[in-house]
C-alpha positions in Angstrom: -52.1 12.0 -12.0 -49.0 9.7 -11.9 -49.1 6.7 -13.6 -48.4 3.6 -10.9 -45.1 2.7 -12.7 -43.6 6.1 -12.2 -44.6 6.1 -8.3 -42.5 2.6 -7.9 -39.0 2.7 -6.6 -36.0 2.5 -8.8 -34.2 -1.0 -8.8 -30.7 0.3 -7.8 -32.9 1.1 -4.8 -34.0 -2.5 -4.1 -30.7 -3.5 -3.9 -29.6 -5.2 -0.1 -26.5 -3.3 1.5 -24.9 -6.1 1.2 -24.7 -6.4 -2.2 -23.6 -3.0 -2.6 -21.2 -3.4 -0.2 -19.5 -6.3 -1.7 -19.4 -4.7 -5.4 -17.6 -1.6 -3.5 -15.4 -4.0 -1.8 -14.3 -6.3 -5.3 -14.2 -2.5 -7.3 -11.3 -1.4 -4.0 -9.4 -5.1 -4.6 -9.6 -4.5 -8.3 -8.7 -1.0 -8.2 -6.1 -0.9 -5.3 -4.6 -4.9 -5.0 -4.6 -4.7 -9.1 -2.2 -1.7 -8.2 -0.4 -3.5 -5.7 0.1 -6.5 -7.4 1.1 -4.5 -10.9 3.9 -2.6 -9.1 5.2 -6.0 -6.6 5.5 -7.8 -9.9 7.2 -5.0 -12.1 9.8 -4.2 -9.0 9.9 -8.4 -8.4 10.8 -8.7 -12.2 13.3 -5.8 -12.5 15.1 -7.4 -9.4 15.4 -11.0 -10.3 15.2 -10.6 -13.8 18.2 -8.3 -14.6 20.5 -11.4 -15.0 18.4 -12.4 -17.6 18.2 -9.0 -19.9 22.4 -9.5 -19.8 22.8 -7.7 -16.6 21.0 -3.8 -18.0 18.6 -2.6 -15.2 16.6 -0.2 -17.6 15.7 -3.1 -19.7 14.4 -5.3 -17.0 12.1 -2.4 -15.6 10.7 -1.8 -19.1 9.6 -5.6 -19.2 8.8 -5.7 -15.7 6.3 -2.7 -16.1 4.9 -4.3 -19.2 4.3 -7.3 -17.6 3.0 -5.1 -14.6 0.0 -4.0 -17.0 -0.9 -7.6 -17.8 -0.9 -8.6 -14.4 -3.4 -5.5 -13.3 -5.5 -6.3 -16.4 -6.0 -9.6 -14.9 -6.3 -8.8 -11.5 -9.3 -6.3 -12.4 -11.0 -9.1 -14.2 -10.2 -11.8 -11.7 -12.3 -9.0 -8.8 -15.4 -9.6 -10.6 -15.0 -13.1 -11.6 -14.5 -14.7 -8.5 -17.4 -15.9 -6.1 -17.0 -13.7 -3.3 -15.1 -10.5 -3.1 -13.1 -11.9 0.1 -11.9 -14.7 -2.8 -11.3 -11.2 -5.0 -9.0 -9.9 -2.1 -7.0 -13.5 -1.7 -6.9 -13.4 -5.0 -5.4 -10.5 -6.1 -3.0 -9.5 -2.5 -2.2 -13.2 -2.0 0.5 -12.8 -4.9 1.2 -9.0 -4.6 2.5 -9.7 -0.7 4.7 -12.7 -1.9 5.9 -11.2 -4.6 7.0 -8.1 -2.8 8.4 -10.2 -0.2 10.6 -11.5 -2.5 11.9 -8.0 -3.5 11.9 -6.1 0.5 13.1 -9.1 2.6 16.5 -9.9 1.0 16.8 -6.2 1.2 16.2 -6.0 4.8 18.3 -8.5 6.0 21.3 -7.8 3.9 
């Protein structure tokens, strides 16, 4: 016979929807607007940068993609570290859409 303890459900499966569902949702803004906001930064940095680097392209992308890894490394950490995963989402695509803004719009009306 089973002991009582083995009969009891698992607590992953005590866990609301809810719960579930916003873990999922910070894991997506962590995982896909750390993405967005790594690349937006690294193509924002390479085109307002290049000035900067005395006027070499290449050099500009390289610092732009490094900074791009600190920015996703923070955004990953900022997903689970905020109070609610819409906050994660603000968060994270707030400065990914302004950043490439700043890069597509002078684009698009030049």
């Amino acid at each position: 016979m089973a002991s009582p303890a083995a009969r009891a459900p698992s607590p992953a499966s005590r866990l609301p929807w809810r719960y579930r569902a916003a873990v999922a949702s910070r894991a997506l803004a962590a995982l896909g607007g750390g993405y967005a906001l790594a690349s937006a930064l690294a193509a924002a940095v390479a085109v307002h940068l290049q000035p900067l680097f005395s006027g070499s392209r290449s050099e500009a992308t390289v610092a732009g993609v490094m900074l791009g890894f600190a920015a996703y490394a923070t955004a990953f950490m900022t997903a689970f570290a905020t109070r609610s995963a819409s906050r994660a989402w603000a968060w994270v695509l707030g400065p990914a859409l302004l950043l490439g803004a700043t890069v597509l719009v002078p684009r698009w009306l030049g």
